[in-house]
VOPAGU-2260 file (C-alpha; in pm, 1 decimal, decimal comma):
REM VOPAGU-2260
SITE   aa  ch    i         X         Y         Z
SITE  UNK   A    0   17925,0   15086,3    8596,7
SITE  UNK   A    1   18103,4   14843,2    8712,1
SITE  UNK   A    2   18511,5   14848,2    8645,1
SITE  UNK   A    3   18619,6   14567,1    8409,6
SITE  UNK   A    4   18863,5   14320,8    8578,9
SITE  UNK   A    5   18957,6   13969,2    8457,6
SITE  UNK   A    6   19111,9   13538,1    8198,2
SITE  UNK   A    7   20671,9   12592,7    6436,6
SITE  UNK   A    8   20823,1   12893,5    6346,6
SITE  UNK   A    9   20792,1   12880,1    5999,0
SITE  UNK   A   10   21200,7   12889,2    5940,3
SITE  UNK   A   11   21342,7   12886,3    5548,9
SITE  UNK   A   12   21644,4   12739,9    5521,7
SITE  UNK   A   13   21825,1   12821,2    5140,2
SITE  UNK   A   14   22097,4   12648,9    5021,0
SITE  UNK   A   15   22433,5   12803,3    5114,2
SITE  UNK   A   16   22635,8   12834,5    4799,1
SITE  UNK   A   17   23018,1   12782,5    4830,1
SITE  UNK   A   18   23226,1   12900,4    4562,3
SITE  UNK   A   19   23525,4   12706,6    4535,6
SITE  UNK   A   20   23822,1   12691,9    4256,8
SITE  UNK   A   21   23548,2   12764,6    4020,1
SITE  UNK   A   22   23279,0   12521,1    4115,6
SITE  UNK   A   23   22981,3   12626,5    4317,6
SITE  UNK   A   24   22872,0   12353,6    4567,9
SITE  UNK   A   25   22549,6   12366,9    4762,2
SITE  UNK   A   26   22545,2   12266,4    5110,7
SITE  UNK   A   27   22151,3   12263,8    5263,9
SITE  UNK   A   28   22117,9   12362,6    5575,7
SITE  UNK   A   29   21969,1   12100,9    5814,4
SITE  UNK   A   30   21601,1   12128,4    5892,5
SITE  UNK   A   31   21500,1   12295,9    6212,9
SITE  UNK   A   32   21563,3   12077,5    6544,2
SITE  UNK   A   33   21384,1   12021,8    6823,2
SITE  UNK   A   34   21520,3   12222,7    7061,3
SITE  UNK   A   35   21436,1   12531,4    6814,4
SITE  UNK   A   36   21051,9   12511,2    6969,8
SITE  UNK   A   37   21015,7   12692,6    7347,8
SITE  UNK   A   38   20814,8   12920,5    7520,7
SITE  UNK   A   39   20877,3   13172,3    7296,0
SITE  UNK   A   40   20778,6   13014,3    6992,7
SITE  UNK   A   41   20470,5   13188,9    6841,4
SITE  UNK   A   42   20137,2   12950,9    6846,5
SITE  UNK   A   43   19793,1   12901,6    6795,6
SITE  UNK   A   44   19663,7   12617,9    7013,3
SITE  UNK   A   45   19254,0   12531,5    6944,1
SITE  UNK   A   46   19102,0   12391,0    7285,3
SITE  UNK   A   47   18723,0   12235,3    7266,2
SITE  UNK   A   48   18587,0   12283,5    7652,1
SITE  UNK   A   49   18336,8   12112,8    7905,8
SITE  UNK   A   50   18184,8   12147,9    8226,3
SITE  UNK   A   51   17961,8   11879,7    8315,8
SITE  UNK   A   52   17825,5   11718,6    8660,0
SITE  UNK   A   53   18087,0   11367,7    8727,8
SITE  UNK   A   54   17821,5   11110,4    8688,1
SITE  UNK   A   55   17689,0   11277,5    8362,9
SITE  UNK   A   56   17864,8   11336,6    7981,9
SITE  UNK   A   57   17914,9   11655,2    7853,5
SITE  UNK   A   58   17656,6   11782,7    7695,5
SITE  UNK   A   59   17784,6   12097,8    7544,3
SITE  UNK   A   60   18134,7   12216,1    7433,7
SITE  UNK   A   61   18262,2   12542,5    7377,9
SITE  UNK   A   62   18600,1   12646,0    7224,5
SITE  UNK   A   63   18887,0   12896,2    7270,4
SITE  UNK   A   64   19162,0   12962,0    7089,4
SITE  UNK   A   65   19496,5   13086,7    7240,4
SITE  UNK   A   66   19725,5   13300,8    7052,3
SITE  UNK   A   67   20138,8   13366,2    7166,5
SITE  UNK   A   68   20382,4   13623,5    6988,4
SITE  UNK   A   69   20624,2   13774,4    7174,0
SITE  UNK   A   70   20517,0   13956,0    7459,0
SITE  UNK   A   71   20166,6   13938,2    7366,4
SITE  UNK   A   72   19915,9   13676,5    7401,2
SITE  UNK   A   73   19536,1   13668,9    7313,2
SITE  UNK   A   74   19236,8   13414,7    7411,4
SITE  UNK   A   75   19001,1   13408,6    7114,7
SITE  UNK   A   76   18607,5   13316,2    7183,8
SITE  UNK   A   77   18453,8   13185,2    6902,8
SITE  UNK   A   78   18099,0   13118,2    7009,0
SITE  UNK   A   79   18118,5   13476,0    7185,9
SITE  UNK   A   80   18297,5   13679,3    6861,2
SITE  UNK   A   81   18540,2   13786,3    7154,3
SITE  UNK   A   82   18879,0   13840,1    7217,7
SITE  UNK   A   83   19102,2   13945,1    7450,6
SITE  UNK   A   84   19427,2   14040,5    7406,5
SITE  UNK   A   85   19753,8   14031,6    7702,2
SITE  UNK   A   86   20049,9   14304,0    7635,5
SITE  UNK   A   87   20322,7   14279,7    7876,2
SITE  UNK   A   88   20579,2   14545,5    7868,2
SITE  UNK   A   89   20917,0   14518,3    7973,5
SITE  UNK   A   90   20878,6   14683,4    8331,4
SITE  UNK   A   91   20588,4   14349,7    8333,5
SITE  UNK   A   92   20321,9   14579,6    8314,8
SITE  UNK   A   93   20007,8   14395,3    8190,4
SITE  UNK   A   94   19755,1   14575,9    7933,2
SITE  UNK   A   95   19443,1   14441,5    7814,9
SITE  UNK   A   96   19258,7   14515,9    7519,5
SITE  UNK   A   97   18866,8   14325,5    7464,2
SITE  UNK   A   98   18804,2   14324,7    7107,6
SITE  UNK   A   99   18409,7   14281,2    6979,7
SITE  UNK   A  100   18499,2   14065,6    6654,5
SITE  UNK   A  101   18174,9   14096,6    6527,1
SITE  UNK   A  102   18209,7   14484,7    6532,5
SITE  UNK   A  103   18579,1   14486,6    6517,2
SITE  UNK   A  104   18583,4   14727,7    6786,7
SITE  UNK   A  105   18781,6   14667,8    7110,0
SITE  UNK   A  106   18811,6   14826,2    7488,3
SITE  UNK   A  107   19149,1   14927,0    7604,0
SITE  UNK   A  108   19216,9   14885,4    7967,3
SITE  UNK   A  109   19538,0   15017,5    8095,2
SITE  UNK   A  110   19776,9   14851,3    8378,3
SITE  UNK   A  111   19606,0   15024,7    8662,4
SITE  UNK   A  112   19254,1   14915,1    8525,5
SITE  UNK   A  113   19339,7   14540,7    8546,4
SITE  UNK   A  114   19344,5   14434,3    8906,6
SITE  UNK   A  115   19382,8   14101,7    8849,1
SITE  UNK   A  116   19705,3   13998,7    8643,2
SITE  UNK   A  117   19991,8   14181,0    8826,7
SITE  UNK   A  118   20243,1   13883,7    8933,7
SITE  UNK   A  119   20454,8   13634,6    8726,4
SITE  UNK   A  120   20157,5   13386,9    8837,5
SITE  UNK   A  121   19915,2   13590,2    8680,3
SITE  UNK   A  122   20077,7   13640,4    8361,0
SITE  UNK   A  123   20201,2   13268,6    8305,7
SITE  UNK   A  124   19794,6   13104,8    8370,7
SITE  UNK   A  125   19729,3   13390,7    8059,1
SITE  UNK   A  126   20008,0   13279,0    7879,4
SITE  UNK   A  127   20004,9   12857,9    7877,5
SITE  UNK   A  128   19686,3   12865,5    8090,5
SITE  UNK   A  129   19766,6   12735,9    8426,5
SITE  UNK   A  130   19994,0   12932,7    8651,7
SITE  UNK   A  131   20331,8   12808,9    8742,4
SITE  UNK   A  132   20286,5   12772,0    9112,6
SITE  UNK   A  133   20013,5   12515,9    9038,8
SITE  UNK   A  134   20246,6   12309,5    8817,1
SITE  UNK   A  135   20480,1   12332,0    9079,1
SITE  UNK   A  136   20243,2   12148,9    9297,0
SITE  UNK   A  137   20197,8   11867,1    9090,3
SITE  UNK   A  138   20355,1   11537,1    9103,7
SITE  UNK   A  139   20511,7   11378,9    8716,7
SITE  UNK   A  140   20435,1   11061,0    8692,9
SITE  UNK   A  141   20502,0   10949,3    8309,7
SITE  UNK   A  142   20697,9   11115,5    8025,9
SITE  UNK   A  143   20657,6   11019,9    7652,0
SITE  UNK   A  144   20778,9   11140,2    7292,6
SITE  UNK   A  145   21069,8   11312,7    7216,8
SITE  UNK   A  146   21129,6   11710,2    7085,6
SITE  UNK   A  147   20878,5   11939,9    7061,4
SITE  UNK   A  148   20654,5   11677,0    7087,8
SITE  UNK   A  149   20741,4   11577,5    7446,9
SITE  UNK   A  150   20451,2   11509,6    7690,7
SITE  UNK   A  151   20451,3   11514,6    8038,1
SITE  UNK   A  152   20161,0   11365,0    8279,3
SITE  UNK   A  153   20056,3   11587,4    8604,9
SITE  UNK   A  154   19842,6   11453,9    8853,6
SITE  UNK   A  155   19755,8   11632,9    9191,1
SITE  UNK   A  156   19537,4   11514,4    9447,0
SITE  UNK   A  157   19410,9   11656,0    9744,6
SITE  UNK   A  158   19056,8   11715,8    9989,0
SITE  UNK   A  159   18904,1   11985,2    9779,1
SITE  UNK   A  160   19038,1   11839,9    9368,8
SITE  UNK   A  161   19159,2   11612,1    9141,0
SITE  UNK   A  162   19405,4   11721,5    8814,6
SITE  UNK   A  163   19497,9   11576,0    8532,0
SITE  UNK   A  164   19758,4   11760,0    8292,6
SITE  UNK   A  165   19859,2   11669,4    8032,4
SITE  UNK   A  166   20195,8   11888,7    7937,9
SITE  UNK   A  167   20389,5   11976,2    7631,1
SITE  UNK   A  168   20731,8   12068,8    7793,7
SITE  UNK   A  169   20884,1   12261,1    7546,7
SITE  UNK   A  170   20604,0   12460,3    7431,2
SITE  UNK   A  171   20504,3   12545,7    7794,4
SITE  UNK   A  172   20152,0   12453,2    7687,0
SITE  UNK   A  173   19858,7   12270,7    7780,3
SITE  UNK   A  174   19722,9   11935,5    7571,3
SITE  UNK   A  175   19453,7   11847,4    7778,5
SITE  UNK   A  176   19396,7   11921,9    8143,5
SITE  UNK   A  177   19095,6   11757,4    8357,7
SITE  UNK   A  178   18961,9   11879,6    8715,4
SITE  UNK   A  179   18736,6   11726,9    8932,1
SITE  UNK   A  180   18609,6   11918,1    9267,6
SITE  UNK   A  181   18271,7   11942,9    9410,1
SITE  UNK   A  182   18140,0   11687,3    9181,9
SITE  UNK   A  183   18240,4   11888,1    8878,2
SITE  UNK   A  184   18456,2   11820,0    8585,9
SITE  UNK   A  185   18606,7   12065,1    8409,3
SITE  UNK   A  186   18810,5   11979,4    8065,1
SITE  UNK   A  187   19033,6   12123,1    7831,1
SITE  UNK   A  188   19101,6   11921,7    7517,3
SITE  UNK   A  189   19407,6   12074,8    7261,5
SITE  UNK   A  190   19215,3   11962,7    6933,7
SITE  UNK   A  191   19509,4   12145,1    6695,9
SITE  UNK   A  192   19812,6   12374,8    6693,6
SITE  UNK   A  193   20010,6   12517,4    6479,6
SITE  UNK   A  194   20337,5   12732,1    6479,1
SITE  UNK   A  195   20266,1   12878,2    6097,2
SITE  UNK   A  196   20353,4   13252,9    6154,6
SITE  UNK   A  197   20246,6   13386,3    5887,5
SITE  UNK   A  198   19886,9   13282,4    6011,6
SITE  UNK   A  199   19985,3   13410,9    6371,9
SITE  UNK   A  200   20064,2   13735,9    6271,1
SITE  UNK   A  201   19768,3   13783,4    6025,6
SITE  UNK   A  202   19591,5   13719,6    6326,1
SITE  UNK   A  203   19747,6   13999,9    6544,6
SITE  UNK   A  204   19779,0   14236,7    6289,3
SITE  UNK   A  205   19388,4   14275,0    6221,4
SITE  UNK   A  206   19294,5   14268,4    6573,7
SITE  UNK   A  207   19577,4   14597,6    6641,1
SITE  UNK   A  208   19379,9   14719,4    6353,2
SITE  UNK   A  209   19045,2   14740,7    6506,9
SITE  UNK   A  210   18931,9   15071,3    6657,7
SITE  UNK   A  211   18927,1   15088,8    7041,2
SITE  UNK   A  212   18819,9   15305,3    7310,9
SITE  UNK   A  213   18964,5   15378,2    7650,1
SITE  UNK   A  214   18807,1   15244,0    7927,3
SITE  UNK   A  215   18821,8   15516,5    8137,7
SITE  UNK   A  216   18652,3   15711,3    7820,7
SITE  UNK   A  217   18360,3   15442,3    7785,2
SITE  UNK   A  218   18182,3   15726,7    7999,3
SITE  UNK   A  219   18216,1   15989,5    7814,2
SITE  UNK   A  220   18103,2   15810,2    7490,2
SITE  UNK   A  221   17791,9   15644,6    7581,3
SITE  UNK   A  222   17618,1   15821,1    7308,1
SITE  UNK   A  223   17847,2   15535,3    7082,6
SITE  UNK   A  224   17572,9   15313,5    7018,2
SITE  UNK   A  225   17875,2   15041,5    6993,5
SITE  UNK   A  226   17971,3   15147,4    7343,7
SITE  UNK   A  227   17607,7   15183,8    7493,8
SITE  UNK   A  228   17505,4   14787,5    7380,9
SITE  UNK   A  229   17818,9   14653,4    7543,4
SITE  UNK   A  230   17732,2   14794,0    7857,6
SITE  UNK   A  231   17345,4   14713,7    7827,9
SITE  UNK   A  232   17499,9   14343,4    7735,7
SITE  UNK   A  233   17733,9   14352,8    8058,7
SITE  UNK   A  234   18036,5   14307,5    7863,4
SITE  UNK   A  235   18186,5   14502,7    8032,6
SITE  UNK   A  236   18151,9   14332,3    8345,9
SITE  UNK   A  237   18397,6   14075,8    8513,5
SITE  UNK   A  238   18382,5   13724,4    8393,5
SITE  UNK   A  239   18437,1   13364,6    8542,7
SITE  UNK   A  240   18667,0   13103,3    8437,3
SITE  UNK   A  241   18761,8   12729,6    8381,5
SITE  UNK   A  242   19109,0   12708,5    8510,3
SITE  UNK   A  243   19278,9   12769,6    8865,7
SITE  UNK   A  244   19525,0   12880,7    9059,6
SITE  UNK   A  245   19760,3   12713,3    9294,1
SITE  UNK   A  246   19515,6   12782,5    9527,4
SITE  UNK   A  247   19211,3   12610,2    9334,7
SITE  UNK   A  248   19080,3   12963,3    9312,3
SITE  UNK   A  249   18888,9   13036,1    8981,7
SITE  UNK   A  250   19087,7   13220,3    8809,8
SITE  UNK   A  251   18988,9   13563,1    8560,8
SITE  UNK   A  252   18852,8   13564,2    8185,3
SITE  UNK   A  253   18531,9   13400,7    7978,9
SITE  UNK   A  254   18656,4   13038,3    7921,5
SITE  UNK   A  255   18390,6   12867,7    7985,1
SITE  UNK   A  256   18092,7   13143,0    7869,3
């Protein structure tokens, strides 16, 4: 068997009450600004996906849902009932766990079973879905809105690709992103987000919940009929993607599966 490698803060504000001489005013407490949304604000961001030949229309879409909170981050497959989830430690060791929604089972892989996502790279094309050195590459060309709502246009251009990005600043996250290389198009579209947390952590919480098996145990507990129609399925195997590296290198996951 193959080894399995890889892919607004809801904020109350009450009334501050101020006793004074014996009359109690209430001062409310401005709303949230703008610069209170960042990197580490927790998400969910819905993307609709294509691959299709450049002289053709799509004519299928799939869709993936990422997940931030924290230190964690998770890639949700709807069509596939998958999902895996990104734990990075404070030493930046990465851990992955592949939950079967249908089953609500999941794999866990430790640090040394993930060959893939060991650099700052790595972890920041899991976490906003393109890695920094590839941003770093592109040329701005047009900013509009204002706060969290910011957008920035990428464009880079050279012999082997075209990209689009579209960029929300201060979310560090994608809105739509377009490549074009050997007369293929791949496209990410950001059809809705949303910063509720209460949502976000409902989310997290019942995937932690699910029952998982080590992955260097899967072995040992093929009799798991679970276990044994994962591997029959090749879930178990390494997946492709639809977003790159700096070096236009296809980088790990499902997305486009």
């Amino acid at each position: 068997m193959n080894q399995y490698t890889l892919f607004s803060t809801v904020r109350k504000h009450a009334g501050l009450a101020l006793a004074i001489t014996g009359i109690t005013i209430f001062a409310i407490a401005p709303k949230a600004s703008a610069s209170n949304c960042n990197a580490e604000t927790p998400i969910s961001a819905h993307y609709k996906i294509s691959k299709y030949a450049v002289d053709s229309a799509p004519k299928k879409f799939s869709h993936m849902v990422l997940w931030r909170r924290a230190n964690t981050v998770a890639e949700q497959y709807p069509e596939r009932k998958i999902t895996e989830l990104w734990e990075r430690n404070h030493s930046k060791s990465i851990k992955l766990n592949r939950y079967f929604d249908e089953y609500e089972r999941g794999i866990e892989y430790a640090p040394s079973e993930i060959r893939e996502v060991k650099t700052n790279d790595d972890w920041s094309m899991k976490n906003q879905l393109i890695d920094n050195s590839l941003l770093a590459k592109m040329s701005l060309s047009k900013q509009s809105g204002s706060g969290c709502e910011r957008e920035e246009l990428y464009t880079l251009k050279d012999q082997h690709q075209t990209i689009t990005l579209t960029w929300l600043p201060e979310y560090r996250l994608v809105k739509s992103y377009q490549r074009n290389a050997n007369n293929m198009v791949s496209n990410w579209t950001l059809s809705k987000k949303s910063t509720d947390i209460k949502t976000i952590d409902r989310f997290f919480d019942t995937h932690l919940s699910y029952q998982t098996t080590d992955y260097a145990d899967i072995g040992d507990n093929e009799s798991d009929p679970f276990l044994r129609k994962m591997i029959n399925l090749g879930f178990v195997e390494h997946g492709g993607s639809g977003m790159y590296d700096a070096q236009g290198h296809e980088m790990g996951g499902d997305h486009h599966h």
